[in-house]
C-alpha positions in Angstrom: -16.1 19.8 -2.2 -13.1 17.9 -3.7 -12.9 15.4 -6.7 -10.0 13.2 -7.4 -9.6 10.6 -10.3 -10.5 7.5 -9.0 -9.2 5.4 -12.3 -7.1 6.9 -15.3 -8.1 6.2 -19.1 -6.6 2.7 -20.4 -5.3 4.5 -23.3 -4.3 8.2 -24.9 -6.6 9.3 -27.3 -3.6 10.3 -29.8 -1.1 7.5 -30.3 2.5 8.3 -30.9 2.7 7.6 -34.9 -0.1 10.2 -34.9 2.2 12.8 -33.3 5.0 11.7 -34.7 3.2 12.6 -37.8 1.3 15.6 -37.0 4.9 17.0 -35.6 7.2 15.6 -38.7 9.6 14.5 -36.2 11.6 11.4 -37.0 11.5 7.6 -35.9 14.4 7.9 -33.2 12.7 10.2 -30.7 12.3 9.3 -27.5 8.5 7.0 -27.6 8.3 7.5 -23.7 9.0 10.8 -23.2 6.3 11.2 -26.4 3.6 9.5 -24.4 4.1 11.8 -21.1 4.1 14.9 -23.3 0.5 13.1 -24.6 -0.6 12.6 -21.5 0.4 16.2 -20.1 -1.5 17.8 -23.3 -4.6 15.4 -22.5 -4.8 16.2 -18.9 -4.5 20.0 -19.9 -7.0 19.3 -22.8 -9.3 18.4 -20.2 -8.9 20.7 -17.5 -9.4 24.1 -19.7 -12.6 22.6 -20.9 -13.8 20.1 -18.0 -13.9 17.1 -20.1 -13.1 13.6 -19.6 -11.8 12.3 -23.2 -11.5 8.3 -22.5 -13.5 6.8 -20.1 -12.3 7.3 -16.3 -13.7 7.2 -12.9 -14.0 10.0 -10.4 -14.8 10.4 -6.8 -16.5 13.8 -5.8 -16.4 14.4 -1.9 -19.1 16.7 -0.4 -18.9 17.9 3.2 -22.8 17.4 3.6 -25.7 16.6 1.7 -26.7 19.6 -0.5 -29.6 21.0 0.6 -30.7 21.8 -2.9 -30.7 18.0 -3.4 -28.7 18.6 -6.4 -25.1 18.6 -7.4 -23.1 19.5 -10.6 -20.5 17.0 -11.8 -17.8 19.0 -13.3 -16.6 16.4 -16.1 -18.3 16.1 -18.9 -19.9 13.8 -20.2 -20.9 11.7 -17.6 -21.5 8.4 -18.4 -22.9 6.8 -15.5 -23.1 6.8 -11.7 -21.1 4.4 -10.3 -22.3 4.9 -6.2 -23.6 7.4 -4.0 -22.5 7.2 -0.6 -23.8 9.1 2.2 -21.8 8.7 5.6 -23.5 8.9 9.3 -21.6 10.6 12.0 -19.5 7.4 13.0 -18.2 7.2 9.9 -20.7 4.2 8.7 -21.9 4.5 5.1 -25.4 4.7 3.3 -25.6 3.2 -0.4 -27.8 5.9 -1.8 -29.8 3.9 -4.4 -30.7 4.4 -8.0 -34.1 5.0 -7.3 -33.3 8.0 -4.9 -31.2 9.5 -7.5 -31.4 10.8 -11.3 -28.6 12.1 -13.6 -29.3 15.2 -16.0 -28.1 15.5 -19.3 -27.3 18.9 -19.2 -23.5 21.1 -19.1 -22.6 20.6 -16.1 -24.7 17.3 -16.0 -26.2 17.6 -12.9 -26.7 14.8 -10.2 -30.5 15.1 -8.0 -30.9 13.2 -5.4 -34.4 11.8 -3.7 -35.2 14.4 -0.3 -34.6 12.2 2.6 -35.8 13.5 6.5 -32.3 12.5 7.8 -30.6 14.0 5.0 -29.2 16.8 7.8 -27.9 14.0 10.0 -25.3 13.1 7.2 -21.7 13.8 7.4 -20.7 14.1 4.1 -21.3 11.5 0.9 -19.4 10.5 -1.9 -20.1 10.1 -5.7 -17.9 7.9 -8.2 -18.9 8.0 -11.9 -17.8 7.3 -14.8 -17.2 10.1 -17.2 -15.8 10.4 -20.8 -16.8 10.0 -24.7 -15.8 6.8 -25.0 -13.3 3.6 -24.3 -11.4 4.5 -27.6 -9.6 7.0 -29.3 -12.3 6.4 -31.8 -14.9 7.7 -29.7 -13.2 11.0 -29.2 -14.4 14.1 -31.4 -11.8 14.7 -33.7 -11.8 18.9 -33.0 -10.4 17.6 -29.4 -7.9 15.3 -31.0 -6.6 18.0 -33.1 -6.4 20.0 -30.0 -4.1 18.2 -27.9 -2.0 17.9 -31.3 -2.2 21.6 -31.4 -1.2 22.1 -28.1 2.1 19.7 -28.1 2.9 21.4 -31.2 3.3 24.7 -30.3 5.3 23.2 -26.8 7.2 21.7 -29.4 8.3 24.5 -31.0 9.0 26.6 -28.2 11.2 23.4 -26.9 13.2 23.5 -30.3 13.8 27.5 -30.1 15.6 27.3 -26.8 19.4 25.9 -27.1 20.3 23.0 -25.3 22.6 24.6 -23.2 19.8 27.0 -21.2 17.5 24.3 -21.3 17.0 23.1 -17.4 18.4 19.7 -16.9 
C-alpha cells in the first residue's frame, strides 16, 4: 500500500501578513522563503494528525483487492472519490463504479467496495480522492490555523537563537 499526492492545495491556509503578524517580524523579510516555511509547517501539520487542510487529490495504490472489501483512507476528511481502478493481469484497467462502492464517514473514513467473483483475479487497483476541509483558508478550523502558526513560531525562535555564523549555509 502506497499514497502519493496526486494534486497540491491552490493555496496555504495561513497567508504571509498573518505570519508576519502572528511572528511580529517586519515588512522586509524574505515573502518567499515565508511561504516555504508555510508550506513546510502545513505539510507537517498534516502528517502528525493525517489531515488534508485545503482541498488536494491523492492516489492510494493497493497490491490487490482487499479481501475485507474495505479500505481506510488515511487523510481526513475525505471529500469525495474521484475513481476506483482495478487492474487485470495485463495491466488493463477496470473503472470500479459508484454503485460498487460507498464511502464512510467515520476516522479513518473508510472506503467499501461491492464483492465481485473476480475480485482475486485483480492485480492491484487504485483510488484518487479528494480530501480536505475546504478550497479556502476560510474553510480551515481555526485550532489548525493556530497550529501551523504555533509551529513556525517556535522554529522561528530556535532560528533566531543560533548566530549566523554556525548556521549551515
Amino acid at each position: 500500500m502506497a499514497m502519493h499526492l496526486i494534486t497540491p492545495p491552490a493555496i496555504e491556509p495561513v497567508t504571509v501578513s498573518e505570519l508576519r503578524s502572528f511572528l511580529r517580524v517586519s515588512p522586509d523579510e524574505d515573502d518567499v522563503l515565508l511561504t516555504q516555511i508555510i508550506r513546510t509547517a502545513r505539510e507537517a501539520v498534516e502528517a502528525q494528525a493525517g489531515l488534508a487542510l485545503i482541498n488536494q487529490t491523492w492516489r492510494l495504490r493497493l497490491d490487490r483487492w482487499p479481501r475485507s472489501g474495505r479500505v481506510a483512507l488515511y487523510r481526513h476528511p475525505v471529500r469525495e472519490i474521484v475513481e476506483v481502478r482495478a487492474y487485470a493481469p495485463g495491466g488493463m484497467a477496470f473503472i470500479i463504479g459508484t454503485g460498487e462502492r460507498y464511502l464512510q464517514g467515520s476516522r479513518p473514513q473508510r472506503l467499501y467496495l461491492s464483492p465481485r467473483a473476480d475480485a482475486h483475479w485483480f492485480d492491484g487497483m487504485e483510488i484518487d480522492f479528494l480530501a480536505g476541509f475546504g478550497e479556502t483558508a476560510a474553510d480551515v478550523p481555526d485550532a489548525l490555523k493556530r497550529a501551523i502558526l504555533m509551529h513556525i513560531a517556535d522554529n522561528y525562535k530556535v532560528h533566531g537563537s543560533i548566530g549566523r555564523e554556525v548556521q549551515p549555509a
